[in-house]
N, C-alpha and C positions, 0 to 999 in steps of 0.2 A: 412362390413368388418368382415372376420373369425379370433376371436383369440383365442389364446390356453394360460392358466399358468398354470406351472408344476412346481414341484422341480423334481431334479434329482441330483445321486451324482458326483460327479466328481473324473474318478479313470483313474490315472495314466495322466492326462491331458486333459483328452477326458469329452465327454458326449454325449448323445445317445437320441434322443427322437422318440419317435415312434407318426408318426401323424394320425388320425385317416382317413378314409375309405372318408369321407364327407368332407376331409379338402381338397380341389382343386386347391388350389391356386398354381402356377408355381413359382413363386417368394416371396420370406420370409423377414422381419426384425430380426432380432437376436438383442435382450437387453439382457445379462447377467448380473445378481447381485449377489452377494451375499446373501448369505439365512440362515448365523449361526444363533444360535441360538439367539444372543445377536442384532440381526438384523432385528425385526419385525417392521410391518406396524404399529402399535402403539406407538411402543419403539420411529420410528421416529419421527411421528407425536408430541410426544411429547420432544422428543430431539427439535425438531426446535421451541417448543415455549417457551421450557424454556431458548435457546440460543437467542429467537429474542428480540431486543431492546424493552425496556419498556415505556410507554408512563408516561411525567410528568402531576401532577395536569393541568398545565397552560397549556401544551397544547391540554390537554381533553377539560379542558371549554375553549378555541379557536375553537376550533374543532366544539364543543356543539354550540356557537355563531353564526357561521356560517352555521349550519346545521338550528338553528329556523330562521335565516334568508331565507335560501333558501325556509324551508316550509312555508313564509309567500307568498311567488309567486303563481298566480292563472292563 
């Protein structure tokens, strides 16, 4: 599979991307996102684990209990 990530600005509605000479393919996916500044691969990755629920004491060692169980299987 050929893929391309670019930013590019968006003026007046449009956007433009020039593909290169090796890119062959007849048929494209288009994902647009956003790309401000306040919008990076980081920033989210950590947005989503400071928004994801938190695990309680109890149910880590439930968790923990059942994981030395299973590793007790041969």
């Amino acid at each position: 599979m050929q893929a391309i990530k670019q930013y590019t600005e968006v003026i007046n509605g449009s956007i433009h991307v020039n593909l290169p000479e090796s890119f062959t393919a007849k048929r494209v996916e288009l994902i647009i996102l956003a790309a401000d500044d306040n919008n990076t691969d980081a920033g989210n990755f950590q947005r989503f684990l400071l928004d994801s629920p938190e695990m309680t004491d109890e149910e880590y060692q439930a968790i923990a209990e059942k994981r030395e169980h299973l590793n007790q299987w041969k």
